[in-house]
N, C-alpha and C positions, 0 to 999 in steps of 0.2 A: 474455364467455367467459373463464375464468380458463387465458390462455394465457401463457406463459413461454420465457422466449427462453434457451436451451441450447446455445454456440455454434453460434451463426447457426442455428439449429435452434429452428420452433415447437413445443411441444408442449404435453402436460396432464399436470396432474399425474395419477400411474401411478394414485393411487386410483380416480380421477374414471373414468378408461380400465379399471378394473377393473371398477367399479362396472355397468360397460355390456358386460360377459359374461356370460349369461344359459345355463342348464342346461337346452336343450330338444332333445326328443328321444335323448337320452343323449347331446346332443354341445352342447361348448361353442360359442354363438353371440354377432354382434350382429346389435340391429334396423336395418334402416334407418335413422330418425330419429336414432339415437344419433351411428351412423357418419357420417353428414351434417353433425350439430352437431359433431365431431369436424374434419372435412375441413372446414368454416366453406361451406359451402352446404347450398342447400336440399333438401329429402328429394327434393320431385320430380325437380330436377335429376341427383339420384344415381341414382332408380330409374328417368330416361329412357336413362341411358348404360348402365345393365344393360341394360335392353331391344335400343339399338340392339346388344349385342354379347350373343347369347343362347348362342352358341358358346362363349363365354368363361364362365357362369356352369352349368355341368351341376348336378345335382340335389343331387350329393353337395358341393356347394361353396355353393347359395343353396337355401333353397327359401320357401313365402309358409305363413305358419301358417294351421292349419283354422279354421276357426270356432270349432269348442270350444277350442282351443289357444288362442286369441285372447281370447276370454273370460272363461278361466280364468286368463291372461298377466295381463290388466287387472286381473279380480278383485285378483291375488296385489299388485296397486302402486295398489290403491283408488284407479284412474284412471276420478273420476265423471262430468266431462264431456270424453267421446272427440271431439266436436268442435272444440273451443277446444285439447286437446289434438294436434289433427293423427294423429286415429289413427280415422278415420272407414270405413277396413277392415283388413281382416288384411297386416301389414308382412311387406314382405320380410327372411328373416334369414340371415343370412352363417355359413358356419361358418368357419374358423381361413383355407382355403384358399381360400376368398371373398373374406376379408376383402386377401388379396393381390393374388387378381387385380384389386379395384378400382383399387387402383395405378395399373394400366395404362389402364383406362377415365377412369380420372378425372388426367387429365394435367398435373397441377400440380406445386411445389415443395412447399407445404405438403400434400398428400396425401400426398407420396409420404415425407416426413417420419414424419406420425402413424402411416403404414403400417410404417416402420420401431420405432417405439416402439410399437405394436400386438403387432406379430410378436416383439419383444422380450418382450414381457408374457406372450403365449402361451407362449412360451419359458420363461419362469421357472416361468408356472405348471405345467407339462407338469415340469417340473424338482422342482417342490413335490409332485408328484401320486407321482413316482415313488419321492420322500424318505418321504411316509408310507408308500406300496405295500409297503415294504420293514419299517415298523415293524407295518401291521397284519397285514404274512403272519407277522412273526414273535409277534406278540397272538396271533393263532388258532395258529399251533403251542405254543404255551403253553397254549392252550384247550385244544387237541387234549389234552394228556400230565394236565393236571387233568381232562380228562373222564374219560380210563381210570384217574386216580386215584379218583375216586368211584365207580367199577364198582367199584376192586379193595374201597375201604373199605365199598360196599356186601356185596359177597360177604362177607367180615369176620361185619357186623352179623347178615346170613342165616345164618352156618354158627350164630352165640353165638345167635341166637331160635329156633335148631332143639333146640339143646342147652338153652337153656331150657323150650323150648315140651315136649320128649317126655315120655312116660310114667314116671313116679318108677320103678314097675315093670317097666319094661324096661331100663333103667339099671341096669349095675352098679354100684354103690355101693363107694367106695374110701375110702382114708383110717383115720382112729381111728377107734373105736366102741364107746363107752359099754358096752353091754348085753354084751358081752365078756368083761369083767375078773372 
């Protein structure tokens, strides 16, 4: 495990820990296994202490993905054999507030560590989310004002193809003219 000592402090690098936030159900999570290789024990050990404390883990904070969720998960990480890989059914996955109260269930130095550079990371990203939040609302207000520019420049081209388009004969005819003089 490419762990690194941060005064007196284990952790991973932020990528590695990034890399194991996944976008499901419109809410940033991790899996199980991730969180385990993270915390340096095993999945099942992590997902017995969820069990014994089911108070601690409500729906909005862990939930275990569908079947199709699961196999579209794998699909997307060409994960070909789910056995050898430790994913022999649908893992449990943590959202943001999950992944804290593990914390407490898993009562160690080094968990409680990763969970601090966990919540940090969330932290930044939530911080990153709201940095763009603010350049794409001002994209679409910019969209907005060229959109009603292209109405106004279409109206423009409509009123000149009417005045193209009418009857020579119903137009008055202005200007010099030849046939006059």
């Amino acid at each position: 495990m490419a762990n690194r000592k941060r005064n007196n402090q284990v952790t991973h690098p932020d990528e590695i820990v990034m890399n194991k936030i996944y976008l499901i159900r419109k809410q940033k999570v991790m899996i199980d296994r991730d969180l385990a290789e993270l915390y340096g024990v095993e999945t099942r050990v992590l997902n017995q202490a969820v069990r014994r404390n089911p108070d601690r883990f409500p729906g909005d904070f862990m939930f275990q993905l569908s079947d199709k969720e699961f196999k579209n998960w794998k699909s997307q990480f060409v994960i070909s054999n789910s056995i050898n890989m430790g994913m022999r059914k649908a893992p449990l996955v943590f959202t943001e507030h999950g992944v804290l109260m593990l914390s407490s269930v898993l009562n160690s130095q080094s968990a409680i560590q990763v969970n601090i550079q966990i919540m940090r990371i969330y932290t930044r990203l939530r911080e990153m989310l709201y940095t763009h939040k603010d350049i794409l609302l001002k994209m679409e207000e910019m969209n907005k004002k060229i959109g009603k520019q292209d109405k106004n420049i279409q109206l423009v081209f409509d009123y000149l193809n009417q005045f193209i388009h009418e009857n020579d004969k119903n137009r008055k005819l202005i200007g010099f003219r030849k046939n006059n003089l």
